[in-house]
SEGU-67315 format. One line per 5 residues: their letters; for each residue x, y, z of N, C-alpha, C, CB. Coordinates in steps of 0.2 Angstrom, whole numbers. Glycine has a CB too. Example, Ala and Ser with C-alpha at 12.3 -4.5 7.8 and 13.67 -1.06 7.14 Angstrom:
<atoms>
as) 66:-28:39:62:-22:39:66:-16:39:57:-22:45 ~ 64:-11:35:68:-5:36:64:0:39:70:-3:29
</atoms>
This chain:
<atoms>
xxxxx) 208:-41:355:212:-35:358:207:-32:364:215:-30:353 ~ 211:-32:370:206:-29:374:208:-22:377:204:-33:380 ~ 204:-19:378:205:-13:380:206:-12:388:200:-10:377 ~ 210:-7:389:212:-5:396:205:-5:399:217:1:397 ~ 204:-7:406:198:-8:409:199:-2:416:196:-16:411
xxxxx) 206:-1:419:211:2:422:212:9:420:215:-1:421 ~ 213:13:425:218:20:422:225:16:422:219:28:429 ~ 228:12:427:234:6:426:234:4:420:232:-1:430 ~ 229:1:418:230:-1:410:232:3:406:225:-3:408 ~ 228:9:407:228:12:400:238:19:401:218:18:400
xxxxx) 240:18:408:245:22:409:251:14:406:245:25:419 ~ 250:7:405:252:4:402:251:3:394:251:0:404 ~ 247:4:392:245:2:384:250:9:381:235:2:381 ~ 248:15:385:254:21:382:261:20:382:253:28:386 ~ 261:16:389:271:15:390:272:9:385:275:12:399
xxxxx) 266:6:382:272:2:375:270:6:368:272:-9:374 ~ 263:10:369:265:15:360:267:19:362:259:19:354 ~ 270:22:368:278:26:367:283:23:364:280:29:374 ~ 284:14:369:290:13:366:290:10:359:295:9:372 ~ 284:8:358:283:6:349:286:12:344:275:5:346
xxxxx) 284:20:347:283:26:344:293:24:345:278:34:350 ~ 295:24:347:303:26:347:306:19:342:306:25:357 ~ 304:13:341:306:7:340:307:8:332:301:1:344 ~ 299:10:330:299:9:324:302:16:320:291:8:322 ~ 301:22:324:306:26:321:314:26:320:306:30:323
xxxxx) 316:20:326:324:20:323:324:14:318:330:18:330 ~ 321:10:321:324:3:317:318:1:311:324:-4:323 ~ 312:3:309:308:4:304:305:-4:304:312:8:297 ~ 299:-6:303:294:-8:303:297:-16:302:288:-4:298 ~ 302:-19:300:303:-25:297:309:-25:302:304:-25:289
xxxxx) 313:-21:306:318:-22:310:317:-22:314:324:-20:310 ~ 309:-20:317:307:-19:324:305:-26:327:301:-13:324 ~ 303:-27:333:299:-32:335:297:-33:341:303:-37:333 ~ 291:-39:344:288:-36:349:292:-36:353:282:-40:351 ~ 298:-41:355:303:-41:359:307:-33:361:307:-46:356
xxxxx) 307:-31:353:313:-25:356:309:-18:358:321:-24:349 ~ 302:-20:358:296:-12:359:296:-16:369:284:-14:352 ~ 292:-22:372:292:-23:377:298:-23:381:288:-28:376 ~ 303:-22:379:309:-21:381:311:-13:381:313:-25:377 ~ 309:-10:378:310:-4:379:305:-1:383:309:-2:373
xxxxx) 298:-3:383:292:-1:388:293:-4:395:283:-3:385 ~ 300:-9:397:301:-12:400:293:-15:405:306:-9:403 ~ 290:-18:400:286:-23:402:287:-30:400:280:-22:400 ~ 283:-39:400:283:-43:397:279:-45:392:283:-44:400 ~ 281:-51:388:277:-53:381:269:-52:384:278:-63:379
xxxxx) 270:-55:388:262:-56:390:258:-51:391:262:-59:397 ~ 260:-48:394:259:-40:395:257:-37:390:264:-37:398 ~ 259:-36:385:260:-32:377:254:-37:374:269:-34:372 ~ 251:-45:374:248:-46:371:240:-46:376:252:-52:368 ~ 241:-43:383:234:-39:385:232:-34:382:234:-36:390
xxxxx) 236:-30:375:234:-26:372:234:-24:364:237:-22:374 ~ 238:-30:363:239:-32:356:239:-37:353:244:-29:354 ~ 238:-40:346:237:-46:344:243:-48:341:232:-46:341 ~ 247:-42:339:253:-44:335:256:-39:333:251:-47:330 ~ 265:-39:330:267:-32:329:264:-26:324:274:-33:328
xxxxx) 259:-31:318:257:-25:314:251:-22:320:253:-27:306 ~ 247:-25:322:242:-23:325:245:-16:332:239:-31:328 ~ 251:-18:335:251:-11:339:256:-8:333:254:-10:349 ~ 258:-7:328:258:-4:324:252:-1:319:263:-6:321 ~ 246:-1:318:242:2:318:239:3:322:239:0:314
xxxxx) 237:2:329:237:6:336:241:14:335:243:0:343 ~ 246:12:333:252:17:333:249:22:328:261:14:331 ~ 248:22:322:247:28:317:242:27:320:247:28:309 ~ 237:27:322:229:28:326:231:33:329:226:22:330 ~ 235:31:333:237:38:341:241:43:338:241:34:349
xxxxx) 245:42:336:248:47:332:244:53:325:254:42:328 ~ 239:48:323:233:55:323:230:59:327:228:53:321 ~ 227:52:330:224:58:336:227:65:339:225:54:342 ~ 232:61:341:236:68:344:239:73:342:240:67:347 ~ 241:71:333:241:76:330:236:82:328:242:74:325
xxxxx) 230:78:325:224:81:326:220:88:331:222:76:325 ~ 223:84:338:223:86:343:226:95:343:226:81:348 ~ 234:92:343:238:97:344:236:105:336:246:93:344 ~ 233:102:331:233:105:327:225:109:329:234:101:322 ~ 220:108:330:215:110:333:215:112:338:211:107:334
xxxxx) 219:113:345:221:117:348:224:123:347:224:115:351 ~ 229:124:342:231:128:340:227:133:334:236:124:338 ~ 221:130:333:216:133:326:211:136:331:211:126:319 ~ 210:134:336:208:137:342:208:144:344:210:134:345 ~ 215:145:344:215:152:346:216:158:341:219:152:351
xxxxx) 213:154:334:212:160:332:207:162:332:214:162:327 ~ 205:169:329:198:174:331:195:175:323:200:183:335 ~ 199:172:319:196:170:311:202:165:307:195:179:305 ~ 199:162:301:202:156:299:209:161:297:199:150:292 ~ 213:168:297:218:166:294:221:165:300:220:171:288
xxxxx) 221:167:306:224:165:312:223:159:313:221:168:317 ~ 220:156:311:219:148:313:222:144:309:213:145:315 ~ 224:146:303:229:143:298:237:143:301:230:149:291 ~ 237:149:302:244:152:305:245:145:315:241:164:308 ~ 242:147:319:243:144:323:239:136:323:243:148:327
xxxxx) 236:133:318:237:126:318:242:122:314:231:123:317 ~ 246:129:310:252:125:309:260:125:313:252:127:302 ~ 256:131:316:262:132:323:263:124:326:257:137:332 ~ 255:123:330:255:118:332:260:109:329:249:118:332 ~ 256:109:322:259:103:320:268:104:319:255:102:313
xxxxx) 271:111:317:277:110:318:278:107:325:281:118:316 ~ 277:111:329:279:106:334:279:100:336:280:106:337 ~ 273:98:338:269:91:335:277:87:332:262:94:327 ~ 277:88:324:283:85:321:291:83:327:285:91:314 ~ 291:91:328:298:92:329:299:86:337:300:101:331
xxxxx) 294:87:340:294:81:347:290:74:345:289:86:356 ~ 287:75:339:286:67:334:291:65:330:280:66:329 ~ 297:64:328:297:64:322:295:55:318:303:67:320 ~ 294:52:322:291:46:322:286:46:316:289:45:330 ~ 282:51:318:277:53:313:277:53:305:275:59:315
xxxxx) 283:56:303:283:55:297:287:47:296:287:62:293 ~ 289:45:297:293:37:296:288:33:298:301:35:300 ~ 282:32:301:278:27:304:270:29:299:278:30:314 ~ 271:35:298:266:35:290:266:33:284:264:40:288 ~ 275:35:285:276:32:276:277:26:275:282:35:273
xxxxx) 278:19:281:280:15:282:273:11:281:284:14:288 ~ 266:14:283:262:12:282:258:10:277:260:13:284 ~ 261:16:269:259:16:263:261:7:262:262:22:259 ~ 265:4:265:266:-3:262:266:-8:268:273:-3:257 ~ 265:-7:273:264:-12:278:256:-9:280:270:-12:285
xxxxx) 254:-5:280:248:-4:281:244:1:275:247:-1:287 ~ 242:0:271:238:6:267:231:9:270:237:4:260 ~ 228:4:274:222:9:273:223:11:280:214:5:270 ~ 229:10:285:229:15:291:234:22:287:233:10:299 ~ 235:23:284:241:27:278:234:32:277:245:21:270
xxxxx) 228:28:273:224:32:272:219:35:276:222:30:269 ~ 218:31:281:213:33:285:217:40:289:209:25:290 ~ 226:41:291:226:45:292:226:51:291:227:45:295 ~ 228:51:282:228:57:279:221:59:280:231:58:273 ~ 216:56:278:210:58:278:205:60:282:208:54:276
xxxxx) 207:59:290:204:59:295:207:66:297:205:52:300 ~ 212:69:294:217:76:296:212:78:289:229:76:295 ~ 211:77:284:208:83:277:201:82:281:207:79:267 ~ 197:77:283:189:81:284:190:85:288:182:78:288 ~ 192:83:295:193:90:300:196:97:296:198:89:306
xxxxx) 200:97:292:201:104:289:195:107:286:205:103:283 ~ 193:101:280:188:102:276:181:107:280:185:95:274 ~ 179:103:284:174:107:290:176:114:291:175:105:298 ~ 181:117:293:184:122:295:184:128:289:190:120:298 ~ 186:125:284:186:128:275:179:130:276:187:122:266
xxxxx) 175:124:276:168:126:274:164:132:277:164:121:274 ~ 168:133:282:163:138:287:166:145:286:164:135:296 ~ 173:146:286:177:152:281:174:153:276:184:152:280 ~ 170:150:273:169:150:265:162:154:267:170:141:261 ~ 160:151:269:151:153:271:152:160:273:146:147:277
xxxxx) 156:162:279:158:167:281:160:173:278:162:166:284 ~ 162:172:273:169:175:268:174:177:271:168:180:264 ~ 180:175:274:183:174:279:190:173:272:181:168:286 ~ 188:166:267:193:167:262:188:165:254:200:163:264 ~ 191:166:249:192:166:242:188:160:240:199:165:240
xxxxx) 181:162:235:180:156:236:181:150:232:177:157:238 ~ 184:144:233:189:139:232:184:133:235:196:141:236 ~ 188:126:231:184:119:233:187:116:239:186:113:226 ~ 185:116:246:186:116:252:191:109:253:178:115:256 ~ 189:104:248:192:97:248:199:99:246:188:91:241
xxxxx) 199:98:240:206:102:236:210:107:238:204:103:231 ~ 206:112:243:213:117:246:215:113:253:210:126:247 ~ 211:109:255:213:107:263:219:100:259:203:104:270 ~ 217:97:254:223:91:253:229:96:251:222:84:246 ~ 227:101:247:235:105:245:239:108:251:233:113:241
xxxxx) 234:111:258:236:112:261:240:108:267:232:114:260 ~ 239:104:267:242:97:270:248:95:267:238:90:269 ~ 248:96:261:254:95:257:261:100:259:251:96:250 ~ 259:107:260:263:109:261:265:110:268:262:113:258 ~ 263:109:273:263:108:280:267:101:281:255:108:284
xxxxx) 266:96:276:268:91:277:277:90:273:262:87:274 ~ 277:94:269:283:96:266:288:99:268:283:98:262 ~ 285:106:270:289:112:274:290:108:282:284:123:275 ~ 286:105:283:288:102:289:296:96:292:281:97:290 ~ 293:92:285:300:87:281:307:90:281:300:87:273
xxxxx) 305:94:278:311:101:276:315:104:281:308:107:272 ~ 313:107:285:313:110:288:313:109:296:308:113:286 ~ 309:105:298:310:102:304:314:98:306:305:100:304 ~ 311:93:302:314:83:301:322:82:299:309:79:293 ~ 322:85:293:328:85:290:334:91:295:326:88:282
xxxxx) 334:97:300:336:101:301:335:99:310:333:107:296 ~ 334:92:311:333:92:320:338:93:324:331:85:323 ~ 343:90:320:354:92:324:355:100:325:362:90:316 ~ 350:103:322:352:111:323:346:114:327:354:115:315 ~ 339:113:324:334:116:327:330:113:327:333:121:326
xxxxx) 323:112:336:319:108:338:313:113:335:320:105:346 ~ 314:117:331:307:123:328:308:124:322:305:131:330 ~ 301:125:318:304:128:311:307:134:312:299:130:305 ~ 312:136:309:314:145:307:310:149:308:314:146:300 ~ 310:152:310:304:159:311:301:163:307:305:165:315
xxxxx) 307:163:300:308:165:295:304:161:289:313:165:295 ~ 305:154:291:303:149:285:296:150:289:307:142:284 ~ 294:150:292:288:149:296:282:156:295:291:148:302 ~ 284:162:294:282:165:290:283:167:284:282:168:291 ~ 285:164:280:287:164:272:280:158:270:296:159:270
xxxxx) 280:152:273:274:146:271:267:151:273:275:138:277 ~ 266:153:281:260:157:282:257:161:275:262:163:289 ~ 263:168:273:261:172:271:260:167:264:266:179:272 ~ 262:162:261:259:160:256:253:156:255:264:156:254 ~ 249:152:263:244:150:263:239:155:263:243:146:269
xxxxx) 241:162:267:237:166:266:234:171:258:240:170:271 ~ 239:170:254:239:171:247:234:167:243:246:171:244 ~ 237:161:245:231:154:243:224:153:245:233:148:245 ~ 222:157:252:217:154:253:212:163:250:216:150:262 ~ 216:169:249:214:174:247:211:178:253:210:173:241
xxxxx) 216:177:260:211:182:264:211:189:264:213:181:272 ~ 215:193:259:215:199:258:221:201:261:210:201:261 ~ 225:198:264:229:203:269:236:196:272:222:208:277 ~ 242:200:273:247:198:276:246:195:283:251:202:275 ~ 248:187:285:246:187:292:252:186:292:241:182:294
xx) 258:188:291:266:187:295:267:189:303:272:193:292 ~ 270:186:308:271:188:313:268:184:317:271:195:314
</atoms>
């Protein structure tokens, strides 16, 4: 696989894991194919195999960048708080939406637990260190409660990853955000869990 050598290139390799991002979330990993992704990115075979070897191959391209950019949007958002319970609050801002304009995301990970596992794992895991880091430094700080940095950042995933399901995923025909409501209900409970002392609603 070679890599874009081009800004050309690389404004191509994204117009087909956009249109892979779309392909595998409607038609899911075993109905998709190179044909109906290069058809969608309206490029050729040929073209698709300047950047890929095969359909699992820009299907783990695909959960690779769909980390990234998660990760991204979720550290932007941890960013502008001024202590971790703010940055609880708004990196999960972020990832709701993140979901709501991916939802690709949850069907293109869970597909991977059995057409890919260890891209499955590499991206929960690559989302828990970067948390883990962040625990550890609130912790040293006393910013929150103190707790096993590993084990609250996977719990913590868990529920971001659920209320997101729930709420987001499952509720897209009516709204492209969580609730504002449900959205402070999860906050005010991470904040209870991680023991910052105090209500971060609003």
């Amino acid at each position: 696989m070679n890599e874009p050598r081009t800004k050309r290139g690389e404004l191509t390799k994204t117009k087909i894991l956009t249109a892979a991002e779309e392909v595998f979330a409607e038609l899911g990993y075993q109905l998709a194919s190179i044909t109906k992704i290069t058809q969608r990115a309206g490029v050729g075979q040929g073209t698709f195999y300047l950047y890929f070897t095969s359909k699992l191959d820009v299907f783990e391209q695909l959960v690779d960048d769909l980390n990234r950019r998660v990760r991204h949007a979720m550290s932007e958002g941890a960013a502008r708080g001024t202590n971790r319970a703010e940055s609880e609050r708004e990196g999960f801002r972020e990832f709701f939406r993140f979901t709501a304009e991916h939802p690709a995301l949850y069907r293109v990970v869970r597909e991977a637990e059995q057409v890919s596992p260890t891209s499955m794992r590499a991206h929960y895991e690559r989302i828990v260190s970067g948390y883990i880091d962040g625990l550890q430094i609130a912790l040293r700080e006393g910013e929150i409660a103190d707790q096993d940095p590993e084990v609250t950042a996977w719990a913590l995933m868990g529920v971001g990853e659920m209320i997101g399901m729930r709420y987001v995923l499952w509720e897209r025909e009516h709204e492209s955000q969580i609730p504002e409501h449900v959205f402070d209900e999860m906050v005010a409970f991470v904040q209870r869990a991680l023991g910052t002392g105090r209500d971060e609603r609003g």
